[in-house]
N, C-alpha and C positions, 0 to 999 in steps of 0.2 A: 293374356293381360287382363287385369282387372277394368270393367267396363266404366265402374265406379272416376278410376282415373284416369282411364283414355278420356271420358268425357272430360273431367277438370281439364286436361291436356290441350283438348279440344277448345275448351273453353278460354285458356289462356292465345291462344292462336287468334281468338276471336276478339281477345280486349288487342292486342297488338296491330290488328286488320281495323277495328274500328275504330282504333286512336287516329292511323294514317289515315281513313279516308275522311274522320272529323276535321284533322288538324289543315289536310292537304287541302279537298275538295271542299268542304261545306264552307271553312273559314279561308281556305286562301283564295283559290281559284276561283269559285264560285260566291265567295262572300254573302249566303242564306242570308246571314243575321240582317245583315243592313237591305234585303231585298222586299219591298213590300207585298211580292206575291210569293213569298216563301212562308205568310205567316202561318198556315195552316202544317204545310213540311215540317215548321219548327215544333209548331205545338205538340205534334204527332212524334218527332223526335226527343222530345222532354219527356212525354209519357214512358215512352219505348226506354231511353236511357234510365229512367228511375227506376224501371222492372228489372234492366241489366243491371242494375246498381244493387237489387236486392240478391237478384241471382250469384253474381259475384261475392257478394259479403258472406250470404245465406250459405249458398255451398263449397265455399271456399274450405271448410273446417269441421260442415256439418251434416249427418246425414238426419233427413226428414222420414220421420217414423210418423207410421199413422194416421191424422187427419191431418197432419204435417204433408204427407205425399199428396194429399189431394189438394192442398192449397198449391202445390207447386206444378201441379197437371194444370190448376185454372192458371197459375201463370204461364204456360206454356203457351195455352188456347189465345187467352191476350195476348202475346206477345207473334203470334203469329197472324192474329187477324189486322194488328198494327201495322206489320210488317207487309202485309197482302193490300191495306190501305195504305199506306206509305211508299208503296210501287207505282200503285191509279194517282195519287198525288201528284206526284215526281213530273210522269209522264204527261199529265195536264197542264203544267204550269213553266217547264223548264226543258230543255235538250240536255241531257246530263252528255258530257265528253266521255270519250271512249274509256279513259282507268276508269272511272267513276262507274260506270256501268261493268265493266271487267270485276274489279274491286265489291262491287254489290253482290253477281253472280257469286262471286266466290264465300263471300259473306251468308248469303244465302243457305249453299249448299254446306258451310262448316256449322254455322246454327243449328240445319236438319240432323249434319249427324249429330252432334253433343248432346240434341236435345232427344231424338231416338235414342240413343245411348242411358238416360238418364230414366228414360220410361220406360226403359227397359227393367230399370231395376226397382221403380215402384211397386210391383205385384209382392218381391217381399218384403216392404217398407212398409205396404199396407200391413202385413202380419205382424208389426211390432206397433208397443203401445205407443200412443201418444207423443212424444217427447224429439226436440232438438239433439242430437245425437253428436257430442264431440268427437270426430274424424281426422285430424289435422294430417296434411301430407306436405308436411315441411315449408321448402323456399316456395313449393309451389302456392299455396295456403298463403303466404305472405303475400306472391305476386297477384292472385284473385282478387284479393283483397283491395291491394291497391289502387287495381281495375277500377273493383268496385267503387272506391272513394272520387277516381278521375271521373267513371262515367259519372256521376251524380253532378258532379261541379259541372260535365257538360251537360245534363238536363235540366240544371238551375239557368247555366246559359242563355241556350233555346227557348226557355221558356221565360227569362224576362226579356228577350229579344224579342216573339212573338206576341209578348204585352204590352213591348214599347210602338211596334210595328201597329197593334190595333188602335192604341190610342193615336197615334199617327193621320189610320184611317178616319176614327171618328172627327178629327179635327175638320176634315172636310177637304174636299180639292182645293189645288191651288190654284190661283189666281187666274185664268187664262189671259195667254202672252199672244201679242198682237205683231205679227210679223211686217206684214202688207197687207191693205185695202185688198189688192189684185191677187189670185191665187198665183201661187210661186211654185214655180219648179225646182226643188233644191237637190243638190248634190250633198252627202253627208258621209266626211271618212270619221274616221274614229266611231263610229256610229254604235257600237257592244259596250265602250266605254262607260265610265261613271259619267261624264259629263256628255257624252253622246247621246245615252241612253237617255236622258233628261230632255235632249235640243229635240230628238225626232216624235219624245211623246209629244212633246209640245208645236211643233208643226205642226203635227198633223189634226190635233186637235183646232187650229188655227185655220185649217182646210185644205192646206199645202200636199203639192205631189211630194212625196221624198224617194232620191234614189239613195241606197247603201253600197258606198264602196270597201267590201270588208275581205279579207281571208275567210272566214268563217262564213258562208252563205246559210249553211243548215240553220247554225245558233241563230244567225240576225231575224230568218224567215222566220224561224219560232218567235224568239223574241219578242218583234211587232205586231204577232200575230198576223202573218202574209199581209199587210197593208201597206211595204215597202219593196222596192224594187231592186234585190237584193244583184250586184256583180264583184266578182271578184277579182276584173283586168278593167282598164279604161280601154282595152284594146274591144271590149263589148259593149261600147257605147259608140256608134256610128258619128261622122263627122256631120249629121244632119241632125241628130239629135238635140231638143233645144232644153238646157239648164239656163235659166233664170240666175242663180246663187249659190256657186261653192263654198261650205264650210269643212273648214279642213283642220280636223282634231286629232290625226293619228299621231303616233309617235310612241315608242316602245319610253316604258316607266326608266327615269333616270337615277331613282334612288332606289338604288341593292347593291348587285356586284359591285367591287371596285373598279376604277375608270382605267381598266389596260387597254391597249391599243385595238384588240377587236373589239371590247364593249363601245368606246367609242367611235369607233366604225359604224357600227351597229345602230346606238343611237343618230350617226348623221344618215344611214340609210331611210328611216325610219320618218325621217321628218324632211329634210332638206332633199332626198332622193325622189321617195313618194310622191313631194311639193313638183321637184319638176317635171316628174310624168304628168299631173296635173294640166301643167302648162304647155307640155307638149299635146294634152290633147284639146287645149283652147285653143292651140295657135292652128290648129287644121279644121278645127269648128267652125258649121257655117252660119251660126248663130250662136254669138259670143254671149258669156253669160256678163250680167252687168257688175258682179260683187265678186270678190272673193274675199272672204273672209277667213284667215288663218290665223292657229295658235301658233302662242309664241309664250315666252314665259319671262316672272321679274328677272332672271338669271341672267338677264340678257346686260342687267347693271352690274354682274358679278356680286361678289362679297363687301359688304360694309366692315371694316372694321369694327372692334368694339371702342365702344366712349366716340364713335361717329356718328354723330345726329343730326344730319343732314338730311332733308329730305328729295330723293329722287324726282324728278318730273319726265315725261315722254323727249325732254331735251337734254337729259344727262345722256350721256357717251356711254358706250361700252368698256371694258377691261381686256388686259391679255391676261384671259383666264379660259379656259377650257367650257365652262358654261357657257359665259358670254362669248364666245367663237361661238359655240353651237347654236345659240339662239340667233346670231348676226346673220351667222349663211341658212339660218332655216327662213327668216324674214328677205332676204336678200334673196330667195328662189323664189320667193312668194311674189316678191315686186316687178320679178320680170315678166310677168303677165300683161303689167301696164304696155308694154309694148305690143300689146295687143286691143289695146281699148280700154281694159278691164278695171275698173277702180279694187285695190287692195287695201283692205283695213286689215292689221297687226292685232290681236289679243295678248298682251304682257299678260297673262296669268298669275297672280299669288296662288299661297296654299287654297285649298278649293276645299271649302265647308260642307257638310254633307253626311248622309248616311254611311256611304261608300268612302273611297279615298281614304285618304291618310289620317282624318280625326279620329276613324274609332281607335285605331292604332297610338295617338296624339293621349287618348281618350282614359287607354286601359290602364296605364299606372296612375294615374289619377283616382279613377273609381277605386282603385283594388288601396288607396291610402297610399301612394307612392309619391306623388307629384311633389314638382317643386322648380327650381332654377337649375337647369341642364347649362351645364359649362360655367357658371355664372347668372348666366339667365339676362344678361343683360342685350342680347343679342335681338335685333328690330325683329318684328313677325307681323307682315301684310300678308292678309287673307280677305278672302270672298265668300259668297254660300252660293252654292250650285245654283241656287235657282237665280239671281241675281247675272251669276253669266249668262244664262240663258236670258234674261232680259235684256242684257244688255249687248249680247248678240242682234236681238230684234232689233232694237234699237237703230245701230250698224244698217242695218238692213232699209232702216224706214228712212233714214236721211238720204237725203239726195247729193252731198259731197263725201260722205266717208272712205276718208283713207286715211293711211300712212299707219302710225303705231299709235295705241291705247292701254294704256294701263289699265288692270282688271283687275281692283283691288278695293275693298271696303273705304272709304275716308277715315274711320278709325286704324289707325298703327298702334303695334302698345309693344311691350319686352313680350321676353320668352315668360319669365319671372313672372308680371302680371298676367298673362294669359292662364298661366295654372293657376297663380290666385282666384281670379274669376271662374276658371273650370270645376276648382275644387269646394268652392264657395257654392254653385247650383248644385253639384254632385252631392252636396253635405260633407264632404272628407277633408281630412288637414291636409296641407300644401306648408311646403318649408323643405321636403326632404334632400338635400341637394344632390346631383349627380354628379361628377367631374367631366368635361369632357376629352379626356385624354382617350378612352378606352376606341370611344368612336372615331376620333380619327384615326385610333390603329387599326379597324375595323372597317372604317369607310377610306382611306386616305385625302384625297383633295376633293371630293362630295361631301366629308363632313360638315364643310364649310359652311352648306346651304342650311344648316341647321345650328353648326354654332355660333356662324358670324350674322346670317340674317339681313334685309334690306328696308328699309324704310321707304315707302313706295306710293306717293299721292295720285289718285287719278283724274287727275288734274285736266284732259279732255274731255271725258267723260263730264265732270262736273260740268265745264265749262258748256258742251252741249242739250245742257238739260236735263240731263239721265237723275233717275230719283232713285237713289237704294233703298229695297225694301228690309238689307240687315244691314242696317249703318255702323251697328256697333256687335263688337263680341260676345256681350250676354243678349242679344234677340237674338242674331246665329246660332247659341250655344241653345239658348231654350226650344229652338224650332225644331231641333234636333237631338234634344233629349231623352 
């Protein structure tokens, strides 16, 4: 076979393995962009993807004669010393999971060949003059191409993500969050989380012991950099062991699949289950902790209709709705600790603002010129910014009555409608595009609702206790995070 096209061959093989592990690992699973210590990964991934962007276009159709071959040996040598730095990277800053490293190796070893293959056939490439050389090999030449075109959009990606990420940094740290006077011993599930990952840097930065109760032990111990005390059973935590304060954020994401009878299973394992391992091992503890503080979420008030503008308070009722059940018995496992001493504070969570989470996602048809009123748009939207729960966690923590349920949500409420006005208005892009919502709830069934019907949600204890938000409204959220 012609070496010329096993390499392209090879080459195509190599845009299909790296779209999956862009699309899979960097953006789903592992979410780089919004990570602030990915920003060097990204930036090294933007180089790297613009060289594959040239490779793919460049040889997709053409053979390099002459000083042509020799520019495509230096890009060979760059693109492998990228790739050699982009390993020591990885390894410094992150635990990659197992495909992701599987996925790498293999990526690896089909780069060596394509690119052996191609230098193989420099030495007669050197012997022709000068010149770009029309080659074209068909669908395959189409599909290089197109590589071509995708990787470049993901090295624009990466690399306004790694300039958003640095401006970020120069911003300066935030705020430091003041838990207790007294160093605390905290217990922390959800802890790998978007909003975990927030509460234990800020403990610790605060002085606090933090234990992790995670599946994941390797990931968490990276993660914190070994500074947390990583288990992955409560059954290895001895009944003398003294926790000060459980904060309990796990629960598996309730928006994707649709709501069949094992997802929701699934979801009450997750949260309502976990919840009372918890309390089964405070009730055999010989040193009860004084707090527990659990997530819970607005869902817990079900769906608002549209043209209902009412506003919620921590004394509206539940619904028979399938969220609000889930949120009742997950808060409802949480409170049977009290029978144990324990005071129990509730977090109603809204959308949660942030690098991570659902805004970049909220984010992308906006920037890309899409935005607009989804269903109508007329449907209530209370949200928070990550950092703000985390304060107001503390909070929780420093009072000496807290309990029962709290709403964790901004004092500003606004439509779906306005919120992309505002989004599209800091983004620079026009907003008006409209969306129907017909398609998502054939796509989501009864979860579309958290998105087309929306809750209107005051936090109305929180106020009432003092608490001072540092993003009151939508465009300080929206600009912290731009």
């Amino acid at each position: 076979m012609n070496t010329h096209l096993l390499a392209l061959q090879l080459m195509a093989a190599q845009g299909c393995l790296g779209a999956f592990d862009t699309l899979y690992h960097h953006e789903l699973t592992e979410a780089l962009p919004q990570r602030a210590s990915a920003r060097l990964e990204l930036a090294i991934h933007s180089v790297r993807a613009l060289i594959y962007s040239v490779m793919f276009i460049g040889l997709s159709a053409w053979s390099w004669h002459g000083a042509w071959a020799l520019a495509l040996l230096a890009i060979f040598v760059v693109e492998i010393l990228l790739t050699l730095w982009d390993f020591v990277v990885e390894d410094r800053t992150r635990l990659l999971p197992a495909t992701e490293r599987v996925t790498h190796t293999v990526l690896a070893i089909n780069g060596g060949a394509f690119i052996t293959l191609l230098v193989l056939n420099t030495p007669p490439w050197l012997a022709e003059p000068t010149a770009l050389v029309w080659q074209p090999f068909g669908a395959l030449s189409v599909f290089l191409a197109l590589c071509g075109v995708g990787v470049a959009a993901s090295g624009v990606r990466d690399g306004l993500a790694a300039h958003r990420l640095g401006r970020a940094g120069l911003a300066g740290a935030p705020e430091p969050v003041r838990f207790n006077d007294a160093e605390q011993r905290v217990l922390v599930t959800g802890a790998t989380g978007f909003i975990g990952q927030k509460l234990v840097a800020a403990l610790l930065a605060d002085g606090h012991q933090v234990t992790v109760l995670t599946r994941r032990v390797k990931q968490a111990a990276w993660l914190f950099d070994g500074r947390v005390r990583c288990v992955d059973s409560m059954a290895q935590l001895p009944a003398r062991e003294r926790i000060d304060v459980i904060v309990n954020l796990a629960g598996a994401p309730v928006l994707g699949r649709r709501w069949t009878a094992a997802r929701q299973a699934l979801l009450r394992r997750s949260r309502s289950g976990l919840t009372q391992a918890l309390v089964v091992w405070i009730a055999r503890a010989e040193h009860k902790p004084r707090l527990l503080v659990s997530a819970s979420a607005i869902g817990y008030y079900g769906a608002q209709a549209r043209g209902d503008d009412s506003v919620l308070t921590e004394a509206s009722g539940p619904r028979a709705v399938f969220m609000s059940q889930l949120c009742s018995e997950w808060e409802a496992a949480a409170q049977t600790a009290t029978a144990h001493g324990v005071r129990v504070a509730c977090m109603r969570l809204g959308l949660v603002f942030g690098l991570q989470g659902s805004l970049p996602l909220m984010m992308l048809p906006i920037k890309l010129g899409l935005g607009g009123p989804l269903g109508g748009g007329r449907q209530w939207l209370s949200w928070i910014h990550v950092d703000d729960v985390v304060r107001g966690a503390a909070h929780l923590m420093r009072l000496d009555d807290a309990g029962g349920a709290y709403n964790f949500t901004a004092p500003e409420s606004l439509t779906q409608a306005r919120f992309s006005q505002i989004a599209a208005a800091l983004a620079g892009r026009p907003s008006g595009l409209p969306t129907p919502g017909w398609p998502m709830r054939l796509a989501l069934g009864e979860q579309a609702d958290l998105l087309l019907e929306g809750q209107r949600v005051a936090p109305a204890r929180l106020l009432a206790g003092g608490f001072a938000f540092r993003y009151p409204d939508v465009k300080s959220a929206l600009q912290s995070v731009a």
